[in-house]
Residue frames as qw, qx, qy, qz and C-alpha x, y, z in Angstrom:
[[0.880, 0.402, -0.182, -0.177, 90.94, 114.06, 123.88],
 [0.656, -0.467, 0.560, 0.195, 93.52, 111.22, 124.51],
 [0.726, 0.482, -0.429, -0.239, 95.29, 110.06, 121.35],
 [0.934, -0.125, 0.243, -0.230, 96.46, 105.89, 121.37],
 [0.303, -0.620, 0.714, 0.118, 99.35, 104.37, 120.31],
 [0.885, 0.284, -0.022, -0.368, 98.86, 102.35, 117.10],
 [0.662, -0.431, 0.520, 0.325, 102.22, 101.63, 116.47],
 [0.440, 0.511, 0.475, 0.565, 101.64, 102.87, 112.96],
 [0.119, 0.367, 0.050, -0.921, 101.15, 106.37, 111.87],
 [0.329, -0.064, -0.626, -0.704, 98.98, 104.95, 108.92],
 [0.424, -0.658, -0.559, -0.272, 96.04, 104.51, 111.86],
 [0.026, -0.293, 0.341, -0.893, 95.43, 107.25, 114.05],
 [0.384, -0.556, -0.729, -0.108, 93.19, 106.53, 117.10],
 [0.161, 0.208, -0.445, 0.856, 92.21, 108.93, 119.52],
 [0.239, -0.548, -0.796, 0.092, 89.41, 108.72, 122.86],
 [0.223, -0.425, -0.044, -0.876, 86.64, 112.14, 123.09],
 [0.672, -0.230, 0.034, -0.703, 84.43, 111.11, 126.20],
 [0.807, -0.043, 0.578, -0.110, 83.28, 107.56, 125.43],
 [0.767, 0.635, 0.015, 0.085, 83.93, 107.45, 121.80],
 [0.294, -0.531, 0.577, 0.547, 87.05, 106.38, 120.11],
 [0.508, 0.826, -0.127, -0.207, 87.80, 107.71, 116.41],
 [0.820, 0.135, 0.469, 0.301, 89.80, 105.58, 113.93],
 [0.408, 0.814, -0.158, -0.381, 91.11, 107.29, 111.31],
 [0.871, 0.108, 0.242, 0.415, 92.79, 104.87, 108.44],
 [0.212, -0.899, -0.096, 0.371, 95.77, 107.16, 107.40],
 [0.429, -0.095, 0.607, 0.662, 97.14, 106.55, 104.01],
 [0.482, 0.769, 0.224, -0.355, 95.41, 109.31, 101.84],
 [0.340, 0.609, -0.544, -0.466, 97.78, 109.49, 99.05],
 [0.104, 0.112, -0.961, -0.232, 96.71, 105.53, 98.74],
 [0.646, -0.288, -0.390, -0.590, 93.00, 105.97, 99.13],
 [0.554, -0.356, 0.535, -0.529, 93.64, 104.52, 102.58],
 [0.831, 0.154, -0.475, -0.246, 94.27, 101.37, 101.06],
 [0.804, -0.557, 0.184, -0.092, 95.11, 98.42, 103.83],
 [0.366, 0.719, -0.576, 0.131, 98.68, 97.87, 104.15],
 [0.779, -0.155, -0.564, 0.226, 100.90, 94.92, 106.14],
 [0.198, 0.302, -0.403, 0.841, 100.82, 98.20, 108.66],
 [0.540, -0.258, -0.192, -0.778, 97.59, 99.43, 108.43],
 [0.673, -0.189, -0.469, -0.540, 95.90, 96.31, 108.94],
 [0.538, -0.042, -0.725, 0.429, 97.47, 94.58, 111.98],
 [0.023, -0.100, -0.495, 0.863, 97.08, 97.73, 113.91],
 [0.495, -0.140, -0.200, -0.834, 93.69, 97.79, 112.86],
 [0.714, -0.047, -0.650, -0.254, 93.24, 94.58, 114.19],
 [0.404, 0.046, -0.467, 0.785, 95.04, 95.11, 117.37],
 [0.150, -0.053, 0.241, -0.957, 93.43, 98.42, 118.40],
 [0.712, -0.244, -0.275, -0.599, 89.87, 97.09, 117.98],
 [0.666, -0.217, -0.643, 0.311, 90.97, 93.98, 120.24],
 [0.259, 0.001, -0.444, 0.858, 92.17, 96.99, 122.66],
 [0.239, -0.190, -0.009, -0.952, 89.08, 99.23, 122.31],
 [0.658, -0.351, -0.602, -0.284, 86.47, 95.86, 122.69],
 [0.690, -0.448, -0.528, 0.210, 88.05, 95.27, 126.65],
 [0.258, -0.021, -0.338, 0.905, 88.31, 99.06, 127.54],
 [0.124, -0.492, -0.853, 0.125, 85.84, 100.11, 129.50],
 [0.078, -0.654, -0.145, 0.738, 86.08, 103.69, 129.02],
 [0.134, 0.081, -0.521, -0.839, 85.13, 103.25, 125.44],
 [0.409, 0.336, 0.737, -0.420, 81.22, 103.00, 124.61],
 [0.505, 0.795, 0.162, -0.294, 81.01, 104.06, 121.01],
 [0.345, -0.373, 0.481, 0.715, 83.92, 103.69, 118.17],
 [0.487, 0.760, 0.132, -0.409, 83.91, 105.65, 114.79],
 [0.767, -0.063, 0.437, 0.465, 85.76, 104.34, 112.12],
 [0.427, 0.871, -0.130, -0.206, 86.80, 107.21, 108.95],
 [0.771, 0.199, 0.279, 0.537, 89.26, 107.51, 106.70],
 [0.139, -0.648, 0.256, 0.703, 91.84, 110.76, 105.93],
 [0.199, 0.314, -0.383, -0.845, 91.30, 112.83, 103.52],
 [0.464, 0.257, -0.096, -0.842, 88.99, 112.27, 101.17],
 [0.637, 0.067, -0.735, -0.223, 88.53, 108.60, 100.55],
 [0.794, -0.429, 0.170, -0.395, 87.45, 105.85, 103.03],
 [0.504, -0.410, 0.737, 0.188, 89.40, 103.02, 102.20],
 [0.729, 0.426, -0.202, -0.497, 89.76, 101.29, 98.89],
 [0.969, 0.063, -0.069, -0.229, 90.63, 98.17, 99.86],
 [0.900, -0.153, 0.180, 0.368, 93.55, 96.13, 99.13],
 [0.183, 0.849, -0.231, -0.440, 96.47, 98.16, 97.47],
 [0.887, 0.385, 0.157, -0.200, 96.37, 97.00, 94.44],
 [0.584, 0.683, -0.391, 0.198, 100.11, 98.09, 93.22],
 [0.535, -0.485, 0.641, -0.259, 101.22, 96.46, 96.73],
 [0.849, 0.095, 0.470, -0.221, 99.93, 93.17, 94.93],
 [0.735, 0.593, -0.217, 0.248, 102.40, 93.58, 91.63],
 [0.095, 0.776, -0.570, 0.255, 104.95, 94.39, 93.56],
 [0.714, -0.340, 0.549, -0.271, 104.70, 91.48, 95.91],
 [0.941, 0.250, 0.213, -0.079, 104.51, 89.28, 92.90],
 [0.445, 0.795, -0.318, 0.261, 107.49, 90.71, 91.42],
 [0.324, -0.613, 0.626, -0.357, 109.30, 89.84, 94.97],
 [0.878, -0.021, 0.464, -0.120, 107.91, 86.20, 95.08],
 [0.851, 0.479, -0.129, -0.173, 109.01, 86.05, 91.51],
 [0.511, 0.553, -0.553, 0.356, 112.93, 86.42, 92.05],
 [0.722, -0.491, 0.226, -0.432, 112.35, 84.86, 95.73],
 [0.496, 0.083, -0.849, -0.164, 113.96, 81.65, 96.54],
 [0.264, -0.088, 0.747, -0.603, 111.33, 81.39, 99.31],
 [0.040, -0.288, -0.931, -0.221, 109.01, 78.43, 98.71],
 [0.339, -0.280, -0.282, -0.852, 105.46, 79.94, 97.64],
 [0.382, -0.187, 0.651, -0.629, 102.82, 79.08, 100.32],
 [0.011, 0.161, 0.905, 0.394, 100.55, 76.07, 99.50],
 [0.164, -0.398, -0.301, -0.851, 97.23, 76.53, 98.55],
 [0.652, -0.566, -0.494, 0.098, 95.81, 75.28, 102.44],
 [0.432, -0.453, -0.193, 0.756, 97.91, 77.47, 104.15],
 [0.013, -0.235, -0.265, -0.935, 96.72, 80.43, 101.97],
 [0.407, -0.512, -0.563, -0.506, 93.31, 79.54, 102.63],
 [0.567, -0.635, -0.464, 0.246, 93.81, 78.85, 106.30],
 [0.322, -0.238, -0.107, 0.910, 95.80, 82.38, 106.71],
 [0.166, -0.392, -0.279, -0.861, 93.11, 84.39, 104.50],
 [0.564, -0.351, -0.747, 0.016, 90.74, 82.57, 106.90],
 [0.463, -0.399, -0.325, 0.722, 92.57, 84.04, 110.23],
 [0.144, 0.074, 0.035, 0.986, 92.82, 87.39, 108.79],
 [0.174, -0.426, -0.431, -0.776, 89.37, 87.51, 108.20],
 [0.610, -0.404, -0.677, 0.075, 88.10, 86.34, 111.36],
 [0.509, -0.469, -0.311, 0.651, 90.39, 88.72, 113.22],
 [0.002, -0.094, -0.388, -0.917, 89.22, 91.65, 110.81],
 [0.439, -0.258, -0.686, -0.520, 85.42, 90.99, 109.79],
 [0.590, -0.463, -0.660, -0.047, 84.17, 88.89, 112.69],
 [0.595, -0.168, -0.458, 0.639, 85.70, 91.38, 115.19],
 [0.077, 0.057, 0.027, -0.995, 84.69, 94.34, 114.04],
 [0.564, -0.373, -0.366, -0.639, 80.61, 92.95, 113.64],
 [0.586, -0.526, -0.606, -0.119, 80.81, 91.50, 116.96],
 [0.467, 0.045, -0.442, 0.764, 82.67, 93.85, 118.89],
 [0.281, -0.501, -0.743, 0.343, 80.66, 94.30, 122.13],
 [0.140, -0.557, -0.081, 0.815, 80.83, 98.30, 121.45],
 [0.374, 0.822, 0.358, -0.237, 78.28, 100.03, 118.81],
 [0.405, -0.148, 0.430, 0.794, 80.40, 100.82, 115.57],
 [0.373, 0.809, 0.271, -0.364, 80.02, 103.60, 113.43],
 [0.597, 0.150, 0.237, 0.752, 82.23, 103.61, 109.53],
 [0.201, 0.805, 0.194, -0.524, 82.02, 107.42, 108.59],
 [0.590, 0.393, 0.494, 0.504, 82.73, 107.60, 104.79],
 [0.133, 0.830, 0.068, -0.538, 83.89, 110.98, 103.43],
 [0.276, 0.561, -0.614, -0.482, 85.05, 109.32, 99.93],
 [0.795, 0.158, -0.494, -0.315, 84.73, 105.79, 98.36],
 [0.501, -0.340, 0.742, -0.288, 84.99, 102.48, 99.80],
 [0.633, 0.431, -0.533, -0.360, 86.03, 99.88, 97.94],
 [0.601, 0.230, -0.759, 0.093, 86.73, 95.90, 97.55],
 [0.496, -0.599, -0.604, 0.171, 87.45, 95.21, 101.82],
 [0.145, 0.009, -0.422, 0.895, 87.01, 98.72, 102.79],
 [0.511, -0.156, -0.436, -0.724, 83.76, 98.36, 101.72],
 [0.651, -0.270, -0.689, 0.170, 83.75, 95.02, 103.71],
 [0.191, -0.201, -0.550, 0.788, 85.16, 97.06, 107.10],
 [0.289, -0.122, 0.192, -0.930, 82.23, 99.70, 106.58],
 [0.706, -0.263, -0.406, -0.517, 79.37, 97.24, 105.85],
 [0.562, -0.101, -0.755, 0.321, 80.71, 95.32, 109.24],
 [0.045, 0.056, 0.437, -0.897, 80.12, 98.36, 111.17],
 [0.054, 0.570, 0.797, -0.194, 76.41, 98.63, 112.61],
 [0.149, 0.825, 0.357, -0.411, 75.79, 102.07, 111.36],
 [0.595, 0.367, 0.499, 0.512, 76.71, 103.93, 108.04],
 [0.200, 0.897, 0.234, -0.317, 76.95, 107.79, 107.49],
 [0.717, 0.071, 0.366, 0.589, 78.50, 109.21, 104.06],
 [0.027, -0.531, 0.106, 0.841, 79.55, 112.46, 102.89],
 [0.733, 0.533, 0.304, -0.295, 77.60, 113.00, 99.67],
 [0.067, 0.773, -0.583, -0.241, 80.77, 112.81, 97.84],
 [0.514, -0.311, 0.792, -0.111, 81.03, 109.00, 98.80],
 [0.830, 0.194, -0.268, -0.449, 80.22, 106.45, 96.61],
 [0.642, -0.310, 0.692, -0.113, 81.12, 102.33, 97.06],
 [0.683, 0.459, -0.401, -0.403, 81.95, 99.35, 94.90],
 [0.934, -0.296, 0.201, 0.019, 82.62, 95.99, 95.31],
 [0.080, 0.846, -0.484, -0.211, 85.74, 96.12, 92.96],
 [0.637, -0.348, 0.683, 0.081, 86.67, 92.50, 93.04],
 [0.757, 0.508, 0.405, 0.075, 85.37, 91.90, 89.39],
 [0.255, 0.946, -0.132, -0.151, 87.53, 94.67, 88.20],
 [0.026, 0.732, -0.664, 0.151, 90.97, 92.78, 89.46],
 [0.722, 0.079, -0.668, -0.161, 89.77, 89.19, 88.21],
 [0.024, -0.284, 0.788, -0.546, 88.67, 88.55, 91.94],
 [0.475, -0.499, -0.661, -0.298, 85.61, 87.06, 93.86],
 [0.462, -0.636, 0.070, -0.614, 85.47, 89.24, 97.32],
 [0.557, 0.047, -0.645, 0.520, 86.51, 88.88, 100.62],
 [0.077, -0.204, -0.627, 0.748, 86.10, 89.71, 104.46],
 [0.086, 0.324, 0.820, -0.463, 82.72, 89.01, 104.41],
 [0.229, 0.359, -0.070, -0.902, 81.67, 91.87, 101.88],
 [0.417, -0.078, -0.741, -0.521, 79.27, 89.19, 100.14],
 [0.274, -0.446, -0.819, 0.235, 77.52, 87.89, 103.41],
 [0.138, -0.516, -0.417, 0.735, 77.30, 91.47, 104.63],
 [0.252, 0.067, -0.382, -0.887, 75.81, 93.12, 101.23],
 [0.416, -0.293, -0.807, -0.300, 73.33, 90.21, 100.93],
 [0.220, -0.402, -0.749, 0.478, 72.18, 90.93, 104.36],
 [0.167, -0.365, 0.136, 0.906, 71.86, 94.62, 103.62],
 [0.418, 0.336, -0.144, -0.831, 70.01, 94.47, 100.19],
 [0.879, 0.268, 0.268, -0.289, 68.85, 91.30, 99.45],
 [0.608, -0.262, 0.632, 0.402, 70.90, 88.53, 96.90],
 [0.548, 0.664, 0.446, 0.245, 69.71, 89.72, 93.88],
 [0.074, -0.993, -0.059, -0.070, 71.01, 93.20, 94.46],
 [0.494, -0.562, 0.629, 0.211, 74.23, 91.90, 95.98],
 [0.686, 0.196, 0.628, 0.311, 74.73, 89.51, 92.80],
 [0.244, 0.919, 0.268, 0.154, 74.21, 92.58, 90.73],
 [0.094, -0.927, 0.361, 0.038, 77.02, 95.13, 92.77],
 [0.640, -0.377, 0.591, 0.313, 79.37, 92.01, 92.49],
 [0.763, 0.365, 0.428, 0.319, 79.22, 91.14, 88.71],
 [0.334, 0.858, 0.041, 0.389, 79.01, 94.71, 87.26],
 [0.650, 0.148, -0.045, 0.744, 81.51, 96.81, 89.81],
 [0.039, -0.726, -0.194, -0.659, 79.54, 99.51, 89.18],
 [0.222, 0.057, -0.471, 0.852, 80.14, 102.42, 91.30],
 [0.364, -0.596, -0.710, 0.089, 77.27, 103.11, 93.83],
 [0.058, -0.608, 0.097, -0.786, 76.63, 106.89, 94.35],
 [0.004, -0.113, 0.552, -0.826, 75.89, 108.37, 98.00],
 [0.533, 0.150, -0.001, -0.833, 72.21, 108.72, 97.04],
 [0.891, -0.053, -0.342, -0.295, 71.58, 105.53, 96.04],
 [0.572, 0.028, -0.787, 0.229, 73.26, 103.68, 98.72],
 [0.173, -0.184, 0.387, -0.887, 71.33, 105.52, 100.80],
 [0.643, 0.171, -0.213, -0.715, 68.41, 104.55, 98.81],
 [0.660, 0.101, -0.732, -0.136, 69.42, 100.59, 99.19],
 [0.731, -0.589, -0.119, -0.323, 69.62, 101.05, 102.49],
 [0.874, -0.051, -0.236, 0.421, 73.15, 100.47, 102.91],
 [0.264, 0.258, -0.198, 0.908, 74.06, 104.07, 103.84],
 [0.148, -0.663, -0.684, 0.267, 71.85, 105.10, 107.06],
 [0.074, 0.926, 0.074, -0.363, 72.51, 109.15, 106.20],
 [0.590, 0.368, 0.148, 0.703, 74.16, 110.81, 103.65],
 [0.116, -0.878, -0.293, 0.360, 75.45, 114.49, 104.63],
 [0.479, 0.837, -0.227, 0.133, 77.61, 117.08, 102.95],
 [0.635, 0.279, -0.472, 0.545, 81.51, 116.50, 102.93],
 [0.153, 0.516, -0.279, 0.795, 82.05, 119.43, 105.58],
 [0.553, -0.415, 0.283, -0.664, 79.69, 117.82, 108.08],
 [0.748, -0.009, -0.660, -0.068, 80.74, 114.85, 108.12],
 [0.332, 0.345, -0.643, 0.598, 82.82, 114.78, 111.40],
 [0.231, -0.176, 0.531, -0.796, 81.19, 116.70, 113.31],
 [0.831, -0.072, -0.242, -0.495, 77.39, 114.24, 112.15],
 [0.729, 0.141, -0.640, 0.200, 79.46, 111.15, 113.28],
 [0.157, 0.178, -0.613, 0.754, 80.87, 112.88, 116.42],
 [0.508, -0.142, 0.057, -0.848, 77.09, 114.09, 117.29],
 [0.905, -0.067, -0.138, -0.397, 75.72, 110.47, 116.87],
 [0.676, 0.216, -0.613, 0.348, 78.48, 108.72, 118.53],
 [0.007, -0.134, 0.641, -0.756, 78.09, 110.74, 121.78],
 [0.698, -0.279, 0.193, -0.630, 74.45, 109.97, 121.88],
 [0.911, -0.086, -0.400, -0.059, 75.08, 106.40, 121.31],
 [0.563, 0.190, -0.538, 0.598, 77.99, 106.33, 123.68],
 [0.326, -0.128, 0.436, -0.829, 75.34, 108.67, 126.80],
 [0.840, -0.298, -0.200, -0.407, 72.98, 105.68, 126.72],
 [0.781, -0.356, 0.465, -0.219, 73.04, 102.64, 128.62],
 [0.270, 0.509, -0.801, -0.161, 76.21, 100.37, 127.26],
 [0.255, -0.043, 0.966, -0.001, 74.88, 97.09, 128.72],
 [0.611, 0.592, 0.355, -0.389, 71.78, 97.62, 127.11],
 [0.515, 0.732, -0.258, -0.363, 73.00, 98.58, 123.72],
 [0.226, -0.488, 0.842, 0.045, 75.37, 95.77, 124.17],
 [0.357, 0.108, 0.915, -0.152, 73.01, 93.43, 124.22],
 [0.625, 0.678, 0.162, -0.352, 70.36, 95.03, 121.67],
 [0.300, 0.690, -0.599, -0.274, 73.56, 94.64, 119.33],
 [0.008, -0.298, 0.918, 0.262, 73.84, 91.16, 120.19],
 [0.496, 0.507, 0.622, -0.331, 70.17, 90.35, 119.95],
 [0.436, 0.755, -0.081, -0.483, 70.17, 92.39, 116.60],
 [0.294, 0.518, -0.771, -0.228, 72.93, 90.21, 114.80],
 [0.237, 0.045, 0.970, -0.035, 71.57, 86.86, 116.06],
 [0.570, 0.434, 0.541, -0.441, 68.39, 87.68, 114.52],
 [0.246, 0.649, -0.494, -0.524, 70.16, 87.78, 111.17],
 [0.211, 0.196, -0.957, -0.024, 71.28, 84.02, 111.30],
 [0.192, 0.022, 0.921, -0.337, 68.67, 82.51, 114.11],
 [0.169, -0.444, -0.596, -0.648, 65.04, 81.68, 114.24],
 [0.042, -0.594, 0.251, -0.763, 62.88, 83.32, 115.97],
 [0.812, -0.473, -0.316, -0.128, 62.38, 80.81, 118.79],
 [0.779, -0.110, -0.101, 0.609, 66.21, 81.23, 119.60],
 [0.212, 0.483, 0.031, 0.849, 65.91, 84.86, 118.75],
 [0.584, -0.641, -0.048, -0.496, 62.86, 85.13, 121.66],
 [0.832, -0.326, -0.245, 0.375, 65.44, 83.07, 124.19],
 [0.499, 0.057, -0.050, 0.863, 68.15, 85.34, 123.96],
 [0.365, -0.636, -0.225, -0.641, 65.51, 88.25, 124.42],
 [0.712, -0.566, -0.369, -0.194, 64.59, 86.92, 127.64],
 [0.720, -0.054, -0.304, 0.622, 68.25, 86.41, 128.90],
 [0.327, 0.151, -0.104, 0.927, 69.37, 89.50, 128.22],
 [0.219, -0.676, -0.044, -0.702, 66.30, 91.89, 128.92],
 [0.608, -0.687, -0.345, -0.199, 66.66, 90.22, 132.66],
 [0.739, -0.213, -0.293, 0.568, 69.45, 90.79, 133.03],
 [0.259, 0.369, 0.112, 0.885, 69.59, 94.19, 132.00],
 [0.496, -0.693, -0.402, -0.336, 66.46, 94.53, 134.48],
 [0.745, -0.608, -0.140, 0.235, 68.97, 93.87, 137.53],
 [0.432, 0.090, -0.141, 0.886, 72.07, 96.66, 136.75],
 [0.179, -0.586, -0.453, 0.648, 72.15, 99.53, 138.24],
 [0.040, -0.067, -0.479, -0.874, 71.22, 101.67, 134.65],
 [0.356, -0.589, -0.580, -0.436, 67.98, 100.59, 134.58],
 [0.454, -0.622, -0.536, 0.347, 67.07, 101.74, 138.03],
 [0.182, -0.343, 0.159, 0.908, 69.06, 105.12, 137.46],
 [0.070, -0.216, -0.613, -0.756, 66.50, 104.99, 133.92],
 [0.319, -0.643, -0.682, -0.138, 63.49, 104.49, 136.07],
 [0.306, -0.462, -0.410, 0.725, 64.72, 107.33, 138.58],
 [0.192, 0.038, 0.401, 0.895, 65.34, 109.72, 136.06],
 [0.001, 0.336, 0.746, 0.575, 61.94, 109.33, 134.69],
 [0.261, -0.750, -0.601, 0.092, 60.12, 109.45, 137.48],
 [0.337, -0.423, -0.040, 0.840, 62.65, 112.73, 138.44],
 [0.228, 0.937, 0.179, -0.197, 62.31, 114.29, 135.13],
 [0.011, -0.815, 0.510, 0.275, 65.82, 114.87, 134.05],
 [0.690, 0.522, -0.488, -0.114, 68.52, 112.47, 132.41],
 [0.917, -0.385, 0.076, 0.063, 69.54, 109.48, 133.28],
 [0.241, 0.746, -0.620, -0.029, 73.62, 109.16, 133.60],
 [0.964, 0.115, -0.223, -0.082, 74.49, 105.72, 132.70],
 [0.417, -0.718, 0.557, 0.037, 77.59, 104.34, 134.51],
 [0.799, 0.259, -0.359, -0.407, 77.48, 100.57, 133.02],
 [0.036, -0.214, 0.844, -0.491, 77.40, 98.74, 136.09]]
């Protein structure tokens, strides 16, 4: 195991194999995102998208919580700073166009990043930590877990994406529902919505993540690449554009040297080892 250089201790990354493990690392704040946290979270995914020795990344959270979002008593305190400030408050365009960035380099990075993502949840996930898990392509929660949108609680309306990426998830009626009320979302029923792909016990989490991260990370990476980006354009496109991009990609994926290794294999009998070349 290699461990990574966040330039934070409040995110710990470290590479098993093909898989690199996130870990957000502020438990005595519910792993809420900080002006630490979140850069290097932003950062280290840039790093992990254009290293080729990663094929799988797991995102978690220390100790017993996933992430709950913004930290909320970060946000009084800030105001309290701005108040006796004599730096000039930002206008409201430059707010927008900076929330904007953040999200872009947050959100949009972590659902298109070229490398299968996987959130593991061994506690809640709130407001955007909710957002970061519903970005990831796969979902497994300790049965402990439970989720909320939170924004109604702290006279908000939701960010990074956590309103496109519910609605996708369970439909807008459902999403229009977890936004108004708040209401916390057990393990079991977010299982049940379809927004949690497994739910296991607390004590298996890790090792359930680790277990499905190394098979996704022993297939074929330009494949899965491309099923991932075939799988998210079919969200948005139709399906004349969705059957183009098909075509591209399955020929191309015809001419690497995986597939051929996949066809040996078979014909051998044994496993293919994938190189992603």
């Amino acid at each position: 195991m290699t461990r990574v250089d966040t330039g934070t201790d409040e995110l710990l990354c470290a590479i098993d194999g093909h898989v690199a493990t996130l870990t957000l690392n502020r438990p005595e704040k519910r792993n809420a995102l900080s002006d630490n946290l979140t850069p290097a979270l932003r950062q280290t995914l840039l790093n992990i998208d254009t290293d080729p020795n990663v094929r799988c990344v797991v995102i978690t959270g220390a100790g017993t919580a996933f992430c709950a979002g913004g930290d909320v008593s970060g946000m009084g305190a800030n105001r309290t700073t701005a108040a006796v400030s004599d730096a000039p408050r930002p206008s409201l365009d430059d707010a927008i166009r900076g929330l904007k960035h953040k999200q872009e380099t947050l959100t949009v990075r972590l659902h298109e990043l070229s490398k299968p993502t996987i959130a593991a949840l061994p506690g809640a996930a709130a407001g955007a930590g909710l957002s970061i898990a519903l970005a990831c392509d796969l979902r497994i929660a300790a049965d402990s877990a439970f989720i909320t949108t939170a924004y109604a609680n702290i006279g908000l309306s939701g960010d990074y994406g956590c309103s496109w990426l519910l609605t996708q998830l369970v439909g807008p009626a459902r999403a229009k529902e977890l936004f108004y009320t708040a209401r916390r979302v057990s393990a079991e029923e977010a299982r049940d919505l379809g927004i949690f792909n497994e739910v296991v016990p607390f004590a298996e989490l890790g090792a359930r993540a680790a277990e499905l991260a190394a098979t996704i990370a022993n297939g074929p990476p330009i494949a899965i690449r491309y099923m991932k980006e075939n799988l998210n354009r079919a969200m948005s496109a139709d399906l004349s554009t969705c059957l183009a991009m098909e075509a591209d990609r399955m020929v191309r994926c015809t001419r690497t040297e995986d597939h051929r290794e996949a066809v040996r294999a078979f014909l051998d009998k044994r496993v293919p080892e994938f190189k992603g070349v």
